[in-house]
C-alpha positions in Angstrom: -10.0 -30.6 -17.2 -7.2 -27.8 -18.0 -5.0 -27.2 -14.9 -2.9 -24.4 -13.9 0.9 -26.1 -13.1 3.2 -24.3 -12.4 6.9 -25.6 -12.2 10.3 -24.2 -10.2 13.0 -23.4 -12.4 16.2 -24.8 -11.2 16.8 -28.1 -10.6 13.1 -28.8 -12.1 13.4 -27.0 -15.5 16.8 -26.4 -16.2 19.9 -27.7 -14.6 22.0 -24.9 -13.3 23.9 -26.4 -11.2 27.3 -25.7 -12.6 26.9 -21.7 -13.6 25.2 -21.3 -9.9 28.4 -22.8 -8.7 31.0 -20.5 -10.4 28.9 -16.9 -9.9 29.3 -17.7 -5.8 33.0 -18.6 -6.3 33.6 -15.4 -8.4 31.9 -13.8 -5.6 34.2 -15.4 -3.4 36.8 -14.9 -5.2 35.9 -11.1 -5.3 36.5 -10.8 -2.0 39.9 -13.0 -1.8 37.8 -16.1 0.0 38.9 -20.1 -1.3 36.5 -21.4 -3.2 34.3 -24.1 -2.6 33.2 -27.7 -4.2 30.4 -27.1 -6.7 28.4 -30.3 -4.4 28.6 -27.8 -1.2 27.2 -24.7 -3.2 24.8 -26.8 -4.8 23.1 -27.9 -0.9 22.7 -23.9 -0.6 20.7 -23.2 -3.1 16.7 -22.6 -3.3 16.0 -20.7 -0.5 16.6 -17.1 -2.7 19.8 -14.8 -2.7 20.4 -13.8 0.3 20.2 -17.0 2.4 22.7 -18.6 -0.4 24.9 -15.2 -0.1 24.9 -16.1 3.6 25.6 -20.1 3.6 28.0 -19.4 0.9 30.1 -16.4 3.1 29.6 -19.0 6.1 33.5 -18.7 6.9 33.3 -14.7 6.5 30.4 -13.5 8.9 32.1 -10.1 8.5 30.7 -9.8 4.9 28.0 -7.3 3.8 25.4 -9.5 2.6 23.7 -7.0 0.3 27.1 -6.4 -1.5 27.6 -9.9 -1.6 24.3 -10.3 -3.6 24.9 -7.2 -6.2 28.2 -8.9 -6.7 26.9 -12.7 -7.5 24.1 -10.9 -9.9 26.6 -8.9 -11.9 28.6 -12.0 -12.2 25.8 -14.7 -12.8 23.6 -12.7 -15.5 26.9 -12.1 -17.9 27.4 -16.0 -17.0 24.0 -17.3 -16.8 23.9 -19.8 -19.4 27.3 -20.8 -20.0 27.0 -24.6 -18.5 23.1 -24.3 -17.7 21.0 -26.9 -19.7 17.2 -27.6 -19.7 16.7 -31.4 -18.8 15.7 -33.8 -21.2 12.2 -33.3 -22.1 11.3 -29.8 -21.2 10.8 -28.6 -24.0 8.4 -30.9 -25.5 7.2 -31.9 -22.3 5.8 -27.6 -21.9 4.7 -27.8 -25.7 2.2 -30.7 -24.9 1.2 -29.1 -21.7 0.7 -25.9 -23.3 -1.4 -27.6 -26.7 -3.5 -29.7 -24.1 -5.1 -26.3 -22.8 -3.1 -26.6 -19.9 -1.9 -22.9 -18.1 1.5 -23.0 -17.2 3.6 -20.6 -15.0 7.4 -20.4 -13.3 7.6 -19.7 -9.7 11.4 -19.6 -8.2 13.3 -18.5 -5.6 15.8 -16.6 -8.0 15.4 -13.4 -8.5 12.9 -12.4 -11.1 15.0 -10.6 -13.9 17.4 -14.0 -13.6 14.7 -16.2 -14.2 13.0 -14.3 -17.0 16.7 -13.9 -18.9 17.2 -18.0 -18.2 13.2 -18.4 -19.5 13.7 -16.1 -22.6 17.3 -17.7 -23.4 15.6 -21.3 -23.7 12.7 -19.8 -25.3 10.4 -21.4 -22.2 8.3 -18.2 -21.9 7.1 -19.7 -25.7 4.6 -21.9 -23.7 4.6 -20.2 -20.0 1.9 -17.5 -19.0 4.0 -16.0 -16.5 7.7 -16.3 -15.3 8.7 -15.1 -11.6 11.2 -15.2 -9.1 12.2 -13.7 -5.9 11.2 -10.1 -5.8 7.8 -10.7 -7.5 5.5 -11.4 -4.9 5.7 -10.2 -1.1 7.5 -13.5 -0.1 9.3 -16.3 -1.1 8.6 -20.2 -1.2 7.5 -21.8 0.8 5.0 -19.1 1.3 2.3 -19.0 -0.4 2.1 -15.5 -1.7 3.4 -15.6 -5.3 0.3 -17.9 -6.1 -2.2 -15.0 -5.8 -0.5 -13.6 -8.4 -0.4 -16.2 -10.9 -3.9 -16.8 -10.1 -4.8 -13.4 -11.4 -2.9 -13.9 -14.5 -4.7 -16.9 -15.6 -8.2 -15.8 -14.9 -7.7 -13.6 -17.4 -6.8 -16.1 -19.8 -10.4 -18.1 -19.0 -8.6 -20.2 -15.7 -11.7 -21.0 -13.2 -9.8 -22.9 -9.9 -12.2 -26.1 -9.0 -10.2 -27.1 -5.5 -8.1 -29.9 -7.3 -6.6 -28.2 -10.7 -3.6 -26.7 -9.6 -0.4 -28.4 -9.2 3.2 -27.2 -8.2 6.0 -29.4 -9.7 9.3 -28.8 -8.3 12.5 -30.9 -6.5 13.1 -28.9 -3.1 11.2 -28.9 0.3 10.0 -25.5 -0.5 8.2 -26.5 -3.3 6.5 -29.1 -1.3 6.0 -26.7 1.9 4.7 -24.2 -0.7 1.8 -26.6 -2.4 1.1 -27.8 1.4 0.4 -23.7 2.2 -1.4 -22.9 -0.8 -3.6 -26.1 -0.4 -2.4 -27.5 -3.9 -1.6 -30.7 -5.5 2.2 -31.2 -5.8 4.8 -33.4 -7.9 8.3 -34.1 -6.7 11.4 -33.9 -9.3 13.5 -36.1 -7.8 15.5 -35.9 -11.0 16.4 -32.6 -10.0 19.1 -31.3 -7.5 17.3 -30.4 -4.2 16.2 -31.7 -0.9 13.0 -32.9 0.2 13.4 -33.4 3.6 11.4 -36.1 4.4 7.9 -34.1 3.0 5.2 -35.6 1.0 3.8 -35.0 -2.3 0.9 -36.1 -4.3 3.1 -37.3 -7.0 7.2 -37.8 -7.9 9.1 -38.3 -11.0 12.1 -39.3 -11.9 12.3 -37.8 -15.6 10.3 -34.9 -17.0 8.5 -36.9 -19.5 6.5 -38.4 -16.9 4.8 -35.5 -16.2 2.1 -36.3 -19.2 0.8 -39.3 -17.2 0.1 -37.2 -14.4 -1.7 -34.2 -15.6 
């Protein structure tokens, strides 16, 4: 049975730990503001831009957010993939996927045109229908609002949903919260950098490889 899986980006497909890191302290920086550990930053990411704008300018409540947000962009797309690294196994992990028949999508919490520079950088979007990120659909994860749009994509390339063949892989509560609103299957990273806060999921990994047992 082909399934449609669709994965997060960071923390699941690539490790962006470090470059996320440096864009907010530039933006800090940008505005004369200390700069913080890369282990706090890290604990504010995957809830989108603005709420890590916010967490990160938690000691200047003064700041214009929106500013704040153009700034980090400028800053982190010149600077995307200067420490950022796929985890071991991505790539061929997404090429067996891909030859197996399986459909496979991105759906993250970074903005859209971020995700799809990262994607094309790493040459991902080789093997992915669809890559998108915050902006894309109405909301953001956890809601379940991008998947109507993936959906659409992959009926058009033969998809048919059964109830059970579509899986969200991903290492942070909203990933989790997301496959719990949508009513699909889900696979925890816990390779990855995020939080899952206690939640359940159908499935959990510790390496990317392992994901070829599963589906």
């Amino acid at each position: 049975m082909n399934n449609l899986i669709i994965f997060d980006l960071d923390g699941t497909l690539a490790d962006t730990r470090a470059d996320l890191a440096t864009a907010v302290n530039m933006t800090r920086k940008h505005y004369g503001l200390a700069i913080l550990s890369k282990d706090e930053i890290v604990t504010y990411v995957g809830n989108g831009l603005t709420l890590l704008m916010q967490r990160s300018f938690h000691d200047s409540p003064e700041q214009d957010i929106a500013e704040a947000s153009e700034v980090f962009k400028k800053y982190y797309s010149e600077n995307l993939i200067d420490e950022t690294t796929l985890y071991p196994g991505v790539i061929d992990g997404l090429k067996a996927l891909a030859g197996s028949g399986h459909i496979l999508a991105v759906l993250s919490n970074k903005p859209g045109d971020l995700c799809r520079q990262l994607s094309a950088h790493f040459k991902l979007d080789t093997y992915l229908l669809t890559v998108m990120g915050g902006g894309d659909a109405a909301e953001l994860k956890p809601h379940p609002a991008g998947l109507n749009n993936i959906i659409k994509k992959a009926e058009a390339e033969g998809f048919s949903r059964n109830g059970s063949n579509i899986w969200m892989v991903g290492d942070h509560y909203t990933d989790l919260e997301f496959a719990k609103n949508a009513d699909i299957n889900s696979i925890f990273c816990s390779y990855g950098f995020g939080d899952r806060r206690g939640l359940t999921s159908d499935h959990e990994v510790t390496s990317f490889a392992e994901l070829a047992s599963i589906l």
